[in-house]
N, C-alpha and C positions, 0 to 999 in steps of 0.2 A: 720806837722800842728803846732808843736810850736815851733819851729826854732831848730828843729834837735834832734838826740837824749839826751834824759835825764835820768838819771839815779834815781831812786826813792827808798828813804834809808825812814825806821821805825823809825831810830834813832830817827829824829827830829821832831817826833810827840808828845808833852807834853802829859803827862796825868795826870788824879788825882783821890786820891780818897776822898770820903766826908765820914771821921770820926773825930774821936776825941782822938787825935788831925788830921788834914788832911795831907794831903802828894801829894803832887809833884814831878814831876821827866819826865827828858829828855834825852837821849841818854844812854850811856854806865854806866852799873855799872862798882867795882871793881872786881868782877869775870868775866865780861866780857873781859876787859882790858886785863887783865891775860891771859884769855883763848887766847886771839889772839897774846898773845906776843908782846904786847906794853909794855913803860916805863910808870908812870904818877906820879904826884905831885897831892897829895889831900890834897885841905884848907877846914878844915872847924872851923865855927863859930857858936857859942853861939846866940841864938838869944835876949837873956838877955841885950847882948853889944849894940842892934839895936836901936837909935833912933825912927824909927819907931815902932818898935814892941812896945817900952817902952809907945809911943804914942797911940798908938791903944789899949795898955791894956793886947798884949799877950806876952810880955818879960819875964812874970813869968810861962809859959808853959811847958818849958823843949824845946824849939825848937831849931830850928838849919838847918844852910845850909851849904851842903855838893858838894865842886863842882871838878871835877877831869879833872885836864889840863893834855896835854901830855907833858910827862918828857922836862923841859928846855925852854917851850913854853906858851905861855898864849892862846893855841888851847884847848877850851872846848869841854871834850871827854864825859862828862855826867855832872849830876846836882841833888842834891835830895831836897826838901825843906819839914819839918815837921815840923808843926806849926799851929797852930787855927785856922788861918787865913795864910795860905799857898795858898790855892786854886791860879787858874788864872783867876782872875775875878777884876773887877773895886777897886781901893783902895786897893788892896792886894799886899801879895810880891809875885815876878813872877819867873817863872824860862822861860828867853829867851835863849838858846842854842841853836848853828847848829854844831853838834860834825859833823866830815868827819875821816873816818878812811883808 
């Protein structure tokens, strides 16, 4: 029916949660990583450093994105965003990731 079979991963379903501050996140944590016996590189950033943030008024929040590639690659194995203004919604910062493991 939709052109063969496909495989259907949790991973890359965003979600969030509405607090304060809110939190975003997509794919694999770092204990997940782990558990499966993966490598990864994780950058993360201050959201203090963000043009936007600084713009929008939540640079002084303590936020921060957290995003973990697989070792040596620029393949996004998960994502985390905490911030005021994290959610996924119009005018915000998004977390778009399709981790494949």
């Amino acid at each position: 029916m939709f052109g063969g079979a496909k495989r259907f991963s949790a991973q890359v379903i965003p979600w969030c949660t509405y607090t304060a501050p809110e939190v975003a996140h997509v794919g694999l944590y770092e204990r997940d990583i782990a558990a499966r016996g993966l490598e990864s590189d994780t950058y993360s950033v201050q959201l203090k450093h963000n043009d936007r943030a600084i713009c929008e008024g939540s640079a002084d929040d303590g936020g921060f994105v957290k995003i973990h590639c697989r070792k040596g690659t620029d393949e996004i194995l998960g994502a985390t965003i905490c911030s005021e203004r994290a959610t996924v919604r119009k005018k915000k910062h998004r977390v778009d990731a399709a981790p494949s493991t």
